[in-house]
N, C-alpha and C positions, 0 to 999 in steps of 0.2 A: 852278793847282794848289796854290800856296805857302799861299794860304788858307786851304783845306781843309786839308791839312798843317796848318795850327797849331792849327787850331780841336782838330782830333783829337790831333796834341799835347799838348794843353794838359789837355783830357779823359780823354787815355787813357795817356799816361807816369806813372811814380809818382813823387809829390812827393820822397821822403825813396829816403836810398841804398837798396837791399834789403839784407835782414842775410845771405841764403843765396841759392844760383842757384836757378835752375825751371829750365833749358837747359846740354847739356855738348856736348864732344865724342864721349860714348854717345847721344844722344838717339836715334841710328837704328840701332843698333850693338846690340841687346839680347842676341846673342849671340856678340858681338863685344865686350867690354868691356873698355874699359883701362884705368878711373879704378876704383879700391878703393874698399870701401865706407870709410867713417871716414876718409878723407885729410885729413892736417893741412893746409890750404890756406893760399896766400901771396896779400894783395890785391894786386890791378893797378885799375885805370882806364885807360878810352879813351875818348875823344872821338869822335863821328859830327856831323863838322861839316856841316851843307846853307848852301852858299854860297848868297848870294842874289844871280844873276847874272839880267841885263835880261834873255837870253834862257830864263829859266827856271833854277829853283834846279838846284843841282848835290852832290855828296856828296865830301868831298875826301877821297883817300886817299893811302897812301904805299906804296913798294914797298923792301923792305929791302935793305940792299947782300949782294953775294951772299957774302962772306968769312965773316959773322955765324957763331957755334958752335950760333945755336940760330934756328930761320924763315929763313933766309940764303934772300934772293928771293922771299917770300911778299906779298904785299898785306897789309897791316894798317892801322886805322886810328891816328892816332897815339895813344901811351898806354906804359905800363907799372908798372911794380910801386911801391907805393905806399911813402913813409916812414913810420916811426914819427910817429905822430902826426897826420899827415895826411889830411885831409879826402878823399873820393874825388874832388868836382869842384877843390879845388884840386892834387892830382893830376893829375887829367885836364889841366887849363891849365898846370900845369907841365910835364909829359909835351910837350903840343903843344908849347909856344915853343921847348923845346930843340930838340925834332925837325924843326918846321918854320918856324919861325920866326913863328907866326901870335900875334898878341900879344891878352892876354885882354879890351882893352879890344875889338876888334871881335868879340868872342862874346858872344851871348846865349842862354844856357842856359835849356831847356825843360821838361824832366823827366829820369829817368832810366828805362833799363829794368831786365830782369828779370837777375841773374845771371848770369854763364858762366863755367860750371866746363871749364876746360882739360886734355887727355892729360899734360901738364907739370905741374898742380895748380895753376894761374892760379885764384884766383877771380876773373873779371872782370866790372867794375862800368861799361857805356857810359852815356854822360851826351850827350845828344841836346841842337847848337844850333842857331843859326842865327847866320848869322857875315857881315856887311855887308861891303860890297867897302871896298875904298880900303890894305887890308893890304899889305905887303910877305913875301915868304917869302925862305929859307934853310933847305936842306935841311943837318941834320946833318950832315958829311963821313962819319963812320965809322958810321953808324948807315941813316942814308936813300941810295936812289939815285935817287928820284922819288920828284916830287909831283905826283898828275895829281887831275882828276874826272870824274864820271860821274853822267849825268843822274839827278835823282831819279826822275824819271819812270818811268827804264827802269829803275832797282831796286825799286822798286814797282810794277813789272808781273807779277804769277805766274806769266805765262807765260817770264817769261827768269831764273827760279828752277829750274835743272837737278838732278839727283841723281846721279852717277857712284858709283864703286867703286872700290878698289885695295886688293891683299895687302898688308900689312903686318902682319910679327912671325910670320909665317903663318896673317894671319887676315883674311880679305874686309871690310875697313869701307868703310861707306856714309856719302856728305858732300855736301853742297848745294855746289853750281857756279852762280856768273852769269859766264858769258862775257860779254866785250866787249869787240869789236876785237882787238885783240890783247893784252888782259889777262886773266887767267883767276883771278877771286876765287874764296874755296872754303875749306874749312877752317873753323875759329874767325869770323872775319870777315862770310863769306857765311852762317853761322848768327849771326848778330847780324842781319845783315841782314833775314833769315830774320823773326828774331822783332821787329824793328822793325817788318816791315809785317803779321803778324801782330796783332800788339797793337793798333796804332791802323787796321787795316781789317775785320778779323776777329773783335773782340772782341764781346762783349752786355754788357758789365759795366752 
């Protein structure tokens, strides 16, 4: 699989950050909206590492510690809000090493995808690698509670790309689920997801 994976990679990720998103937290919510038109946006970057494990590649995620004021317990991949001045992929590799300890020399970045504009006003920029074994990790103490992964395979299955609901603010929003095991991605994350495999399975460009 890993090969196809990069051929399409390589073909269908965009070389250069995007300047705006194509994807939010409304994309399925049209009457359901919580992002304002004209939001002054704050950049993030995140990483979507696919380790390259003997037994087939895998997607490394993290699960937030539950105390956090804001995601507290959520899946995300590792990333956050970007500095002044700062590049989105060295962001994104800075983001990782604090959070997981994964150091940028065993990442080889791909391309990037399309925007995602967050309920919180995240613009967020994922930057797709592939990341060679022999690394050591270290989960942030006060930020991470795990560090697990999840086959690429089965997040590129569309059949294990769910949709659920839930009220909030008193208003029914709809959000993409991949269960697995006993992890429940959803949110921001499994719409990244979403449009990863979107883009390089589904595209015509």
């Amino acid at each position: 699989m890993i090969e196809d994976f990069k051929t399409r990679a390589l073909r269908y990720l965009l070389k250069e950050p995007p300047e705006t998103w194509n994807h939010s937290d409304d994309d399925m919510n049209d009457r359901a909206r919580m992002i304002p038109d004209g939001v002054e946006t704050k950049p993030a970057s995140v990483l979507i590492p696919i380790i390259l494990r003997e037994t087939g590649p895998t997607v490394m995620l993290t699960q937030r510690t539950a105390h956090l004021s804001k995601h507290a317990g959520q899946i995300a991949f590792p990333g956050g809000r970007r500095d002044a001045g700062e590049t989105v992929l060295n962001a994104a590799l800075r983001e990782t090493f604090e959070e997981t300890g994964l150091a940028r020399e065993y990442i080889n970045p791909l391309g990037y995808l399309d925007g995602y504009l967050t309920i919180t006003h995240y613009m967020v920029t994922p930057v797709v690698a592939l990341v060679r074994q022999g690394f050591d990790l270290q989960a942030h103490a006060h930020e991470v509670d795990d560090i697990f992964e999840v086959p690429l395979i089965f997040l590129m299955n569309p059949e294990n790309c769910k949709t659920q609901s839930r009220e909030f603010k008193g208003m029914v929003r709809h959000f993409y689920v991949y269960p697995h095991g006993e992890r429940y991605i959803w949110g921001a994350t499994a719409g990244m997801i979403k449009n990863l495999y979107d883009r390089l399975y589904e595209t015509s460009f």
